[in-house]
C-alpha positions in Angstrom: 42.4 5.3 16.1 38.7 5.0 15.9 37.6 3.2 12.7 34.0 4.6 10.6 31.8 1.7 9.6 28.6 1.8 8.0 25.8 0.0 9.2 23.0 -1.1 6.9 20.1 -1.6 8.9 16.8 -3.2 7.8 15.3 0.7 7.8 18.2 1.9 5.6 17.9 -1.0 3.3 14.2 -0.3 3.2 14.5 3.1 2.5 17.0 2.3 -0.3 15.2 -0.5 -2.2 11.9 1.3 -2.1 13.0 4.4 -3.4 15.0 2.2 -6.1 11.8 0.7 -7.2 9.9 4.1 -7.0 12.4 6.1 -9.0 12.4 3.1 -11.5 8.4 3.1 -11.4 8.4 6.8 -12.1 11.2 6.8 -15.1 9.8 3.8 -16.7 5.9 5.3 -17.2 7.6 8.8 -18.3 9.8 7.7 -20.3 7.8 7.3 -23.6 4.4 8.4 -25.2 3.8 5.0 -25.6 5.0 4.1 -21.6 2.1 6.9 -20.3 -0.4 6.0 -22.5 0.2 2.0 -21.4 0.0 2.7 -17.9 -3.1 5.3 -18.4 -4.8 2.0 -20.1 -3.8 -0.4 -17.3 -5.3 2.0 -14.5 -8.5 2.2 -16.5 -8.3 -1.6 -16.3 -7.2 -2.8 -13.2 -9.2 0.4 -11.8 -12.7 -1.1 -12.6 -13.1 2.5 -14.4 -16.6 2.5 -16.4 -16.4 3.2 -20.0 -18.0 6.9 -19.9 -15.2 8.9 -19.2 -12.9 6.4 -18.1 -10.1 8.0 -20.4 -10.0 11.4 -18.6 -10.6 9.7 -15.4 -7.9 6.8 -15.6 -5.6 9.9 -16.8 -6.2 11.9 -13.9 -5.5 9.0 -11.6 -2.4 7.9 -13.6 -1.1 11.2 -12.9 -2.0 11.2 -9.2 -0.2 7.6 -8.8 2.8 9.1 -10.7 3.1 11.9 -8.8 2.6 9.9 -5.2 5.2 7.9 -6.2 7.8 10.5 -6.7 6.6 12.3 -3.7 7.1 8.7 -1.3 10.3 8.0 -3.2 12.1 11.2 -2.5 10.3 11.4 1.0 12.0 8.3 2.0 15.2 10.4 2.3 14.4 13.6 4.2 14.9 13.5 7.7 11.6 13.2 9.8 9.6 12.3 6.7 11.2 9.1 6.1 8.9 7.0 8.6 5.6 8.3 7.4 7.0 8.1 3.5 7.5 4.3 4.7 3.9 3.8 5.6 2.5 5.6 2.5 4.3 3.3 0.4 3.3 0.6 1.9 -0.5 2.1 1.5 0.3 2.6 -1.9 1.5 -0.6 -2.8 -1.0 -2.6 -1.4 -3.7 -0.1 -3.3 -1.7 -1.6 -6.4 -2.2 -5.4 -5.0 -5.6 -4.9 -4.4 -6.1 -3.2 -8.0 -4.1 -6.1 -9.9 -5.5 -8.8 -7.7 -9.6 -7.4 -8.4 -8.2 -6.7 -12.0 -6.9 -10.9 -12.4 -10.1 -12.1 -10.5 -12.5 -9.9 -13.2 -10.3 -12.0 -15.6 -8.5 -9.1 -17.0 -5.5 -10.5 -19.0 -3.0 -7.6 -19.5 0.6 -6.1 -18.2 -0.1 -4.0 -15.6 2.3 -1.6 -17.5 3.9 -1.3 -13.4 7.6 -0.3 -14.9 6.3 1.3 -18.1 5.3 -0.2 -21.5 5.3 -3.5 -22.6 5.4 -6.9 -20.4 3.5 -10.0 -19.8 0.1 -10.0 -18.7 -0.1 -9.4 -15.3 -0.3 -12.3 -12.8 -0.1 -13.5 -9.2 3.6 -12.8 -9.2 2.8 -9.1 -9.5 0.7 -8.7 -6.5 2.7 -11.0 -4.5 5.7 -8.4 -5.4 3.5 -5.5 -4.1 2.8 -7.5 -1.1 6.4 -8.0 -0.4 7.1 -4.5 -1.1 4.8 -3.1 1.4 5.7 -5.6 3.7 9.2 -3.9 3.4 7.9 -0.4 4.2 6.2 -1.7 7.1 9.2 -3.3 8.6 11.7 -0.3 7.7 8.6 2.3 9.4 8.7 -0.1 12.8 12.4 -0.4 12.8 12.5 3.8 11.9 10.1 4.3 15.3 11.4 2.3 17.5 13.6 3.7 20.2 17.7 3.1 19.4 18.7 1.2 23.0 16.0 -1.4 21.7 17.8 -1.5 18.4 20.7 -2.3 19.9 23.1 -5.4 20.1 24.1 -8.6 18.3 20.6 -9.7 18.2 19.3 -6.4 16.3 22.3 -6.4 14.5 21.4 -10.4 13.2 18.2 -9.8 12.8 19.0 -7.1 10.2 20.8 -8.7 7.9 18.7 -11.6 8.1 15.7 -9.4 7.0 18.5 -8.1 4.5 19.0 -11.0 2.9 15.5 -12.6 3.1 14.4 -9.7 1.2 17.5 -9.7 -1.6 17.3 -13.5 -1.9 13.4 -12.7 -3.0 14.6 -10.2 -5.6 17.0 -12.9 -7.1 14.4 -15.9 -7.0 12.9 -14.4 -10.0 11.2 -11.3 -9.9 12.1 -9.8 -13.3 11.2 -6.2 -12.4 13.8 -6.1 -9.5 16.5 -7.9 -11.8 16.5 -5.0 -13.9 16.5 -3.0 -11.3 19.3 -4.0 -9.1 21.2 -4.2 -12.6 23.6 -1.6 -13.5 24.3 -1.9 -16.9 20.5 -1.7 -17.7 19.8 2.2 -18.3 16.2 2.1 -19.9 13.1 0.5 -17.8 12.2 -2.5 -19.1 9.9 -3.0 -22.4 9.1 -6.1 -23.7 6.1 -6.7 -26.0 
């Protein structure tokens, strides 16, 4: 008798974690008046948007983002999109790092309202996430491309959940966002002011 295991590779986990963190992006700026109109002020922030018509603009571009990232999220899990979904996010995310990293050297002191309303100021820790995050896609987008037979064996198989845990023992260091996240119980996105 044949017995069915599932394998988690480092592509699956990818795929998984990154549509997590999308879906949880998307809810959280949705979710209220005050969540939309908290992220529309952090993109006219940390977008360097002027003050002539940086309202409609930063709104337009809020929506745009929003809409990308439900688009890459549920993109991660059709078949044949899932590699180039991957590499959007990852373009995507390290937009964001390169937005709140500008926005922090210009010396703007503000929550990058990422997961919806409320939060600390933004800082070093945010862009780092991003970072990781795209880092991720990157990873799951090789390991999606890469021909099976060189997947294959023990050493694929350690080096999978190695990446694995790496990236789940960076979630627990710290990162608030992901804690929130990867907990169950928690049914709202998080707001703190």
């Amino acid at each position: 008798m044949k017995r069915c295991a599932i394998i988690w590779s480092f592509e699956a986990q990818a795929r998984l974690s990154l549509s997590a963190v999308l879906a949880y992006s998307v809810v959280g700026k949705l979710a209220t008046r005050a969540a939309r109109d908290a992220y529309v002020e952090a993109v006219a922030s940390f977008g360097g948007l002027g003050p002539r018509g940086a309202r409609t603009a930063a709104q337009v571009l809020a929506a745009v983002i929003i809409t990308a990232e439900a688009v890459l999220g549920a993109g991660l899990w059709i078949a044949g999109y899932s590699r180039a979904c991957l590499i959007g996010t990852a373009v995507l995310l390290l937009v964001f790092a390169a937005a709140l990293g500008l926005g922090l050297r210009r010396g703007i002191h503000r929550s990058c309202a990422c997961f919806g309303s409320g939060g600390a100021p933004a800082r070093p820790l945010e862009v780092g996430r991003d970072v990781l995050l795209a880092v991720v896609a990157l990873l799951g987008a090789a390991r999606d491309a890469a021909p099976t037979g060189a997947l294959a064996g023990p050493a694929a198989a350690s080096a999978d959940r190695l990446l694995i845990a790496l990236f789940t023992a960076v979630l627990a260091a710290g990162l608030p966002e992901f804690a929130d996240i990867l907990n169950p119980r928690k049914l709202t996105p998080r707001s703190t002011a």
